[in-house]
N, C-alpha and C positions, 0 to 999 in steps of 0.2 A: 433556495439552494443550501445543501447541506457541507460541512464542510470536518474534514478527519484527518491527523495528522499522525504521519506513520516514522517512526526512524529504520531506517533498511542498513541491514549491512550490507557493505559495498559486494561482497560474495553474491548476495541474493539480487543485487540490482536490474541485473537480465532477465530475468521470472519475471521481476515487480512493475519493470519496466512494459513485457509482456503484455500482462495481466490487464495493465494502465491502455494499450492499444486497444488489446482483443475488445475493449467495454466503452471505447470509447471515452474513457473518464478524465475531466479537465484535472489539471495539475498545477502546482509549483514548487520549484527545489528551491526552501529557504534559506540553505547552506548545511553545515554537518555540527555535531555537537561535541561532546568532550570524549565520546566514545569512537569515534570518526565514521560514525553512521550517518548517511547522507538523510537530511530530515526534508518529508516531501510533505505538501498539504494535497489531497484531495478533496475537490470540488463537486460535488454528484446531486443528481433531483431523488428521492426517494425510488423512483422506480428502477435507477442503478445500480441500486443496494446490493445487487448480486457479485457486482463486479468489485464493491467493498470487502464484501465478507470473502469473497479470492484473496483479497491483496491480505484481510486479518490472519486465514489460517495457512498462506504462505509465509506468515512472519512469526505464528504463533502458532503450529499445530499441534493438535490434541491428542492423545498419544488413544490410539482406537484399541486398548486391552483394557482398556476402565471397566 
């Protein structure tokens, strides 16, 4: 098991939260950091990786005029 640690801002927590259901993906909220983004670890087997890469370009999207 794979394991990725995301910091959310509390704005985005409902999407992220989402995204973490629709996939099924185990979790844990390790607490928040100095920016008070709630810091989550996800837990996932390689073949969940879809539901990862949701939660990356929910927190990081890529701006599509490149």
């Amino acid at each position: 098991m794979k394991t990725r640690t995301f910091e959310v801002p509390v704005d985005q927590m409902i999407d992220f939260a989402g995204i973490i259901d629709e996939h099924n993906l185990n979790n844990t909220i390790q607490g928040a950091n100095d920016d008070d983004e709630i810091v989550i670890e996800v837990h996932y087997e390689p073949d969940d990786r879809d539901g990862v890469f949701e939660l990356i370009e929910l927190l990081d999207p890529e701006d599509d005029d490149d």
